[in-house]
N, C-alpha and C positions, 0 to 999 in steps of 0.2 A: 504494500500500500504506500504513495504516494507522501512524504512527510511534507508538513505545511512547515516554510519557513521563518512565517511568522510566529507558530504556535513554538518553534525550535529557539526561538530568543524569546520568548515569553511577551511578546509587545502583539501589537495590533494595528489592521493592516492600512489607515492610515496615518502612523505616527509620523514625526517629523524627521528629517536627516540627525537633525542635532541629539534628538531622546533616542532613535534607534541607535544613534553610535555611542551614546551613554549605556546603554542596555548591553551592548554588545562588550563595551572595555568592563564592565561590571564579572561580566559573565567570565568574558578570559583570564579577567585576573585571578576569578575565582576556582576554574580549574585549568589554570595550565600549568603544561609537564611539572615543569620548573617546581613548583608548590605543589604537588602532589606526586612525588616522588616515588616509583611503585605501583604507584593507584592505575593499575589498565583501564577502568571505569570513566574516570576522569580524564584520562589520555582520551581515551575514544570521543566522548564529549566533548572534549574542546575540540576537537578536528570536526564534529559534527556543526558545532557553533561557527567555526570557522568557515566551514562551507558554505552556510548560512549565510553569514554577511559579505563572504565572496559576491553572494549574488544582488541582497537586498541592501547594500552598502556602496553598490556602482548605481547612479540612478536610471543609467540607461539598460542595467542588465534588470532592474527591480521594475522598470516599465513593461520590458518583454514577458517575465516574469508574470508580471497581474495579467498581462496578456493572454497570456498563453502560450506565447511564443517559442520560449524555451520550461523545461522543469526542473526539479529541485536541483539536479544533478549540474544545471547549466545545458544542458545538453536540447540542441532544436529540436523540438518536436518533429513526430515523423515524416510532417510532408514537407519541412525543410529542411530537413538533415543531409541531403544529397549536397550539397556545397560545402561541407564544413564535417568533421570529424574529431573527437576527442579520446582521452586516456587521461584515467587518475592515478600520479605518482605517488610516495609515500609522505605521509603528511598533509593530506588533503590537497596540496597542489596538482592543479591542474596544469597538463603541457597540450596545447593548441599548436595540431600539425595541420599548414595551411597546403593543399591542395596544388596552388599554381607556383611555380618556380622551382628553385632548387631543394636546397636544405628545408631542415624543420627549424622552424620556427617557436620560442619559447616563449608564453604569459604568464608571468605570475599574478595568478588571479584573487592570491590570499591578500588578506587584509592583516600584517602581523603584528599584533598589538602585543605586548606588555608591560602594564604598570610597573613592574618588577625591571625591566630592563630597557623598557621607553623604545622599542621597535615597532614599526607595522610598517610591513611590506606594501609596495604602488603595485600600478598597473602597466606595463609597457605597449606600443604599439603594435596592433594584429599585426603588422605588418613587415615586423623584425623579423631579420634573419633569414630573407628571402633569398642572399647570398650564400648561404653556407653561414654566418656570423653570426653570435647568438645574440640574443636580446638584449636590452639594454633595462634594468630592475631597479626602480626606486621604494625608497624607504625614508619615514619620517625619523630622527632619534630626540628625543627627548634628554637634555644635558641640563648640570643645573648650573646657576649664574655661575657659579665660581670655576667651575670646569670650563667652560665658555669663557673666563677672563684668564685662565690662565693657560690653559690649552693641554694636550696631554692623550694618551691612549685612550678609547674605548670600545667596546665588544657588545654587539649586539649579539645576542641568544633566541635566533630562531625557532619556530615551534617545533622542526625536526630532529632540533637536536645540534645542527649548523652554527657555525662562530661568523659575523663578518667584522674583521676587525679597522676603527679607525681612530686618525690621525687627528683629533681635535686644535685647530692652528689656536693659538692665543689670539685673544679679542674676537673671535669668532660672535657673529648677532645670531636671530632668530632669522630666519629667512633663507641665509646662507646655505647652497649646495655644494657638498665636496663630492668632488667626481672621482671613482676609484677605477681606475683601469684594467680591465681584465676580469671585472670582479662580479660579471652579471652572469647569464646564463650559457649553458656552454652550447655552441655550435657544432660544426664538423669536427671537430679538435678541440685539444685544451687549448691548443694555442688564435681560434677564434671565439674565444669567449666575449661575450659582451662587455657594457660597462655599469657598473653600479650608481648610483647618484643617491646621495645622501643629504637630506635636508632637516637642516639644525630648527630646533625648537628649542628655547631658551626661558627656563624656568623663573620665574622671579623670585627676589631675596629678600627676606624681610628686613632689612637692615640699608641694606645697599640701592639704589640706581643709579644705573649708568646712563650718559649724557655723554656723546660722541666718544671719546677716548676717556672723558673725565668718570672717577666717581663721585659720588655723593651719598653721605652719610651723616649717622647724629653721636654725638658723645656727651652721654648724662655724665655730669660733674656736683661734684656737694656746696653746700651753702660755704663752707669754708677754704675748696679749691676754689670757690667765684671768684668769691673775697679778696684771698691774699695767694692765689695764683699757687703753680704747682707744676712736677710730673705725673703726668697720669699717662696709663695705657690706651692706646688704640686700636682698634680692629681695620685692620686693608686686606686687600684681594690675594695679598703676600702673605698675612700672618700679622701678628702684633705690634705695634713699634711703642718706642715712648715719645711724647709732645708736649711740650710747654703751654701750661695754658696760664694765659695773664692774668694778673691780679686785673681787679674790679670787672669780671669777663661775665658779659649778659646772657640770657639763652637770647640764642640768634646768631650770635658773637660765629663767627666762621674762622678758620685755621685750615691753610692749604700746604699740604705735603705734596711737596713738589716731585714729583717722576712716580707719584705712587700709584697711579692707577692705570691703565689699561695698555701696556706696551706691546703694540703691533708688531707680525714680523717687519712689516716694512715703516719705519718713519718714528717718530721722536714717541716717549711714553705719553700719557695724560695724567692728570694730577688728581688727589684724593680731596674732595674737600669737607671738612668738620663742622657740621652745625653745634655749638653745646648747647646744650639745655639742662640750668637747674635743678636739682631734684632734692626735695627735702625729704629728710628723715620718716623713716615711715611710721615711725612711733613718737608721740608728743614726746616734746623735751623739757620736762619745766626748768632746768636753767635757761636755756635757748630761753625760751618765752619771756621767764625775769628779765635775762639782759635786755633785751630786744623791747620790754616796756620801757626799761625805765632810758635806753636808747634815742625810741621814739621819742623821747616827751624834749629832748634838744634835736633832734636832728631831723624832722619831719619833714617830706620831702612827696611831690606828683609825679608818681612814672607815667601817667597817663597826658601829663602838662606836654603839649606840642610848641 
């Protein structure tokens, strides 16, 4: 019997792009391999989910779909099936051999999502590979600010089981595609394999935004660092440094650490800069309070006087 893909993500059939792909990263992260280590049950399942949104997660394959056009499997119905033929490899990927020209031709059709390791796999053009050369595979990765500001290895953990490893440049944004050569689906050889393309997702950080090259950040200081000034610690994209913070220094009061933020491979670093801001004791202080009346009563003063 026919399984309904809607009923296989548990949504309904006319959700939105945006809830169906909540439903679906919901579902994966809840059994893939990865966390359910052993589990055959859950293994099978997530390839079954997977398949799933193969179809109803491309909007143009989810149209044919409600159509009729094609079924669960992706596969045309029978009285269009004469132009187009398919085979399901391991791991619920689909490989799409095209009919006209030479070599076969590779799709990956999966959608490869993990919270756990911030991958899902694109879609390539039907029409790769018509030479002998295999497809060309994109994929989202999901990195977080700091790994993105300073750059460095990362491994995406495919649902088969598959490593793809990359190159994180320092300074890297959201949006950015790294192109891995060789790194997509194989053709006639290993040595026509296609190319990978890699497109950064860039987590935000509670603490930190970035502003062209620069950072920007806040450093709580005490009523007595305000005061009469001090060393205190700071947090950069580097790790901690120490900085001077002046006597009589306001919240607001900003301090620029020069070359500490975001250094490109190509062209001059960006600078860190420090908002402070105040922070009183979290527990009343009645000497504080004592001095501070009897303070007030000569020195009374309008922060608010423009």
């Amino acid at each position: 019997m026919a399984k309904d893909l809607y009923k296989v993500l548990g949504v309904s059939k006319g959700i939105s792009e945006e809830d169906l792909r909540k439903a679906y990263r919901a579902l994966a992260k809840k059994y893939h391999p990865d966390l359910n280590i052993g589990d055959a049950a859950a293994g099978e399942r997530f390839k079954e989910i997977s398949a799933a949104y193969d179809i109803l997660g491309d909007a143009e394959k989810r149209k044919r779909y409600d159509a009729g056009e094609i079924d669960e499997s992706g596969h045309e119905r029978p009285e269009r099936q004469f132009y187009r033929q398919y085979a399901e490899g391991p791991g619920g990927t689909k490989y799409h051999y095209s009919t006209g020209g030479g070599g076969a031709g590779f799709e990956d059709l999966g959608d490869i999502f993990s919270d756990l390791f911030g991958a899902r796999g694109g879609r390539e053009s039907p029409f790769a590979g018509m030479a002998g050369r295999g497809g060309d595979v994109r994929y989202t990765l999901s990195v977080s600010f700091l790994e993105a500001a300073r750059g460095g290895p990362k491994r995406i953990t495919l649902p088969d089981g598959n490593t793809l490893d990359v190159t994180i440049p320092a300074g890297t944004q959201s949006g950015q595609t790294l192109r891995l050569r060789g790194k997509g689906a194989l053709g006639r050889s290993e040595a026509d394999r296609g190319d990978a393309y890699v497109t950064i997702e860039v987590e935000p950080h509670p603490d930190f935004e970035r502003k062209g090259n620069d950072i920007h950040g806040k450093l709580p200081i005490s009523l007595d660092e305000a005061v009469l000034g001090g060393k205190v610690e700071a947090q950069t994209i580097a790790g901690p440094i120490t900085v001077t913070v002046p006597p009589n220094s306001n919240t607001g009061s900003v301090l620029r650490l020069k070359g500490r933020g975001i250094a490109p491979p190509n062209g001059p670093a960006g600078d860190h800069y420090v908002r402070l801001e105040v922070i009183l004791p979290k527990r009343a202080d009645p000497e504080l309070k004592s001095f501070l009346e009897k303070w007030r009563e000569g020195h009374r003063y309008d922060p608010r006087e423009r």
